[in-house]
C-alpha positions as CSV (number, residue, x, y, z in Angstrom):
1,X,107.1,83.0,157.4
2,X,107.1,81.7,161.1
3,X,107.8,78.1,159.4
4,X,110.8,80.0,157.1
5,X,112.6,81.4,160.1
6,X,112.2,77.9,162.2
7,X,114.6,76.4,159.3
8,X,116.6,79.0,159.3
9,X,117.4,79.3,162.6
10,X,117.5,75.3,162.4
11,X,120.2,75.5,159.6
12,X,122.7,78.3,161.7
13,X,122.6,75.7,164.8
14,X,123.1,72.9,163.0
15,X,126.2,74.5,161.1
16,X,127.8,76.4,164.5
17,X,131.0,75.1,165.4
18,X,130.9,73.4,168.4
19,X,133.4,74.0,171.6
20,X,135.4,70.9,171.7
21,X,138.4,72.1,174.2
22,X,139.0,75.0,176.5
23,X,140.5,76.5,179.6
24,X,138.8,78.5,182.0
25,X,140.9,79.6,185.0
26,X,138.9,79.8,188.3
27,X,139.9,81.7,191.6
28,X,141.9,79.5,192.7
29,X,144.6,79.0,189.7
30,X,147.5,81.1,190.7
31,X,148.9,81.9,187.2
32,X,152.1,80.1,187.8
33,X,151.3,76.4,187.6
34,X,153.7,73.8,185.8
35,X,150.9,73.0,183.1
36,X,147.1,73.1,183.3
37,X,144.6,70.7,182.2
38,X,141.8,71.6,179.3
39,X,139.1,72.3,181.7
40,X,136.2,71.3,179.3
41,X,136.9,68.1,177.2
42,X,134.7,66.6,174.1
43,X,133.7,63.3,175.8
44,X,135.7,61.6,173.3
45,X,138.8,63.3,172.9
46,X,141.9,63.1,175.0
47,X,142.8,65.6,177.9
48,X,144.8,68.2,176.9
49,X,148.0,69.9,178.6
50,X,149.0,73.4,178.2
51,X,152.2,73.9,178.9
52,X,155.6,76.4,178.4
53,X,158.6,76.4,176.2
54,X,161.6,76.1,178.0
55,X,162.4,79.9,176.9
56,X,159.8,81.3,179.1
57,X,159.2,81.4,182.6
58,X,156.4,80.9,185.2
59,X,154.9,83.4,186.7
60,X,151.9,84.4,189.1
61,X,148.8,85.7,187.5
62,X,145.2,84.8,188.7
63,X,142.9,83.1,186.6
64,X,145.3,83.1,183.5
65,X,148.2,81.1,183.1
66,X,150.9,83.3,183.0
67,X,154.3,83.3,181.8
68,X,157.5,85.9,182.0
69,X,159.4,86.3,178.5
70,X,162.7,86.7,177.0
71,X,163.4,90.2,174.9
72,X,163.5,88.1,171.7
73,X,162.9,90.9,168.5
74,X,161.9,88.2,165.6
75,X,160.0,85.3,165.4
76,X,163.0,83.0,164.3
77,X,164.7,84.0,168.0
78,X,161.4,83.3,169.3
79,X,161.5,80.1,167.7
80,X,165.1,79.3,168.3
81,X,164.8,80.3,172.1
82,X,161.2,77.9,172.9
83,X,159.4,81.0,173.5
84,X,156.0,79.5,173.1
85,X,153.1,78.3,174.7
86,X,151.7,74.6,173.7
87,X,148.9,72.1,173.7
88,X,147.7,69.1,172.1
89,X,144.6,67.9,170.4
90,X,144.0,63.8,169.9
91,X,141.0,61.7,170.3
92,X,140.4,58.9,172.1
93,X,140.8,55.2,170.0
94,X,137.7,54.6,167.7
95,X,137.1,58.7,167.3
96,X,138.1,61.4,164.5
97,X,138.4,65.4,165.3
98,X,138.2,68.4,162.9
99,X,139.4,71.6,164.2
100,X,137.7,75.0,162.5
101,X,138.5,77.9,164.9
102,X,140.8,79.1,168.3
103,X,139.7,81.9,170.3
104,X,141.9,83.1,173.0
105,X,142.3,86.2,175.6
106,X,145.6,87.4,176.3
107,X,146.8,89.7,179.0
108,X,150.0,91.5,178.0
109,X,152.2,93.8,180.1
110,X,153.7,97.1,178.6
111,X,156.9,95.6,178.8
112,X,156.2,91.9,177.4
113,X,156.1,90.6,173.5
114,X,153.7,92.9,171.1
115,X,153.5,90.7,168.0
116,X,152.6,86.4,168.2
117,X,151.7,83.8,165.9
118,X,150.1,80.3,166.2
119,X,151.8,77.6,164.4
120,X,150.6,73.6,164.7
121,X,152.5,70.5,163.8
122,X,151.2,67.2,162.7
123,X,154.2,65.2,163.9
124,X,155.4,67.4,166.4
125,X,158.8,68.1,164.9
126,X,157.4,70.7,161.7
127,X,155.6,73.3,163.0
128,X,153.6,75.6,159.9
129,X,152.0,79.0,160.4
130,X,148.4,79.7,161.1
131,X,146.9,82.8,160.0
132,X,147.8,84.7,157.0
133,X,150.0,87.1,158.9
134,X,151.8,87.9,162.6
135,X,149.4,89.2,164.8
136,X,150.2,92.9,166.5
137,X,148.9,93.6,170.0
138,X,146.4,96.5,169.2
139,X,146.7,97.1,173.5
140,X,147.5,96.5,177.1
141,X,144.9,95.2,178.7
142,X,145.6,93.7,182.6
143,X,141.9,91.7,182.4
144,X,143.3,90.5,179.2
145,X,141.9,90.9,175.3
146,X,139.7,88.7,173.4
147,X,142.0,88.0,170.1
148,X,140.5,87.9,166.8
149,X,139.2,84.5,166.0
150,X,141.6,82.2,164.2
151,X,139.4,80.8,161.4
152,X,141.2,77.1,160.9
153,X,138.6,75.9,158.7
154,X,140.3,75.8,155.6
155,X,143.2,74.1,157.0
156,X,142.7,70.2,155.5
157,X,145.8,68.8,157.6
158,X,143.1,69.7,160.1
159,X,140.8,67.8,159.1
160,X,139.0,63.9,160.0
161,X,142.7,63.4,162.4
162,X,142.1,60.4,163.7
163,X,143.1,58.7,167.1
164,X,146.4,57.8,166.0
165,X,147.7,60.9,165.2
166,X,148.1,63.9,167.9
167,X,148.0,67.5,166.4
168,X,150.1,70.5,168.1
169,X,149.8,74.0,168.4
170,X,152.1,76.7,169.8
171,X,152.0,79.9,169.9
172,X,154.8,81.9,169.8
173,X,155.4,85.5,171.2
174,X,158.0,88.3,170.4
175,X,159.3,92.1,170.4
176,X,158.9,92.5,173.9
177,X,161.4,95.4,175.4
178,X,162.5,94.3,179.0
179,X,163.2,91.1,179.8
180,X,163.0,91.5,183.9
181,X,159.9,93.6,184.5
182,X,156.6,94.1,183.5
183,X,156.9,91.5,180.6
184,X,154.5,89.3,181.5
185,X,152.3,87.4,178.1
186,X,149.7,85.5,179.8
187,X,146.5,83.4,178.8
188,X,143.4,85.2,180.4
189,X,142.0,86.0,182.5
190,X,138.9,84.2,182.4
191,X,135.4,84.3,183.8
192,X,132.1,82.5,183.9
193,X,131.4,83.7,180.1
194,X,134.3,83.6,178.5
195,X,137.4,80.8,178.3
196,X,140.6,81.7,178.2
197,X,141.3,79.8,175.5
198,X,139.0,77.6,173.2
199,X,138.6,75.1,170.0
200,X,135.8,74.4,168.2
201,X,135.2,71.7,165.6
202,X,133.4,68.5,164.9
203,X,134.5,64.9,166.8
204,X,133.1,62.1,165.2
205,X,133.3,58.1,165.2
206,X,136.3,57.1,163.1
207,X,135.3,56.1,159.5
């Protein structure tokens, strides 16, 4: 029995996905930074920048990174106006990457977007949807929400991308109602458990 639950227990290790990015924002981040570096790397992937559209705006927020946005109702105004937040995944020359999951906290203001989606793009020109639907903000939090898991798995154009190709994600946020107050949609907070945001997958040498 004892020797039965050792492989067992062997087995669910072996097969957990493993954190290959994330950002954890400590005391010192003050919400409103140009971009922000992945602050855990895989050893053999590239550093990653999280950055804003150029329809949303900076704003102060400790230990998230924080962004004011637009009263845009749909996702196509979203899209048209760069209301999104972005990063990239690519590893490093001799390596491969598959992605199976994001986890993220957001903090949302009464006042800011209610619904988002994640899209990625393998060229960085067509962006396709993640997730089988738009994702509603169930509430409110100010120390932010852990989202859902976004199971990416099953996602092949996700899969064995190797070091000369970059992948791109962005999530987009919309149906916010006031665009000067109270509207911030923010990444975090974090703390010493829990990223802000997170990848998991699998790097590997490049076959």
């Amino acid at each position: 029995m004892k020797k039965l639950l050792f492989i067992m227990v062997f087995v669910l290790s072996f097969n957990a996905k493993a954190q290959i990015l994330a950002w954890n924002f400590g005391a010192e981040v003050k919400g409103n930074e140009r971009t922000s570096l992945s602050t855990y790397t895989d050893p053999n992937l590239e550093i990653s920048i999280l950055s804003r559209g150029p329809g949303i705006g900076a704003e102060k927020a400790t230990l998230s990174f924080a962004s004011a946005f637009p009263v845009n109702l749909t996702k196509e105004e979203a899209v048209k106006a760069g209301a999104y937040y972005q990063f990239t995944v690519r590893a490093k020359e001799g390596y491969q990457f598959s992605i199976e999951a994001l986890d993220v906290v957001l903090r949302v203001q009464p006042n800011a977007p209610k619904v988002y989606r994640w899209m990625y793009s393998t060229d960085g020109i067509k962006f396709a949807k993640l997730g089988k639907d738009d994702v509603k903000i169930k509430a409110t939090v100010n120390n932010g929400l852990p989202q859902a898991t976004l199971d990416l798995s099953s996602y092949e154009e996700l899969k064995n991308i190797a070091s000369s190709q970059t992948i791109v994600f962005r999530l987009y946020a919309w149906g916010g109602t006031e665009g000067s107050r109270e509207n911030g949609f923010r990444i975090g907070k974090s703390n010493a458990s829990t990223n802000a945001l997170s990848i998991s997958g699998k790097v590997i040498k490049q076959k």
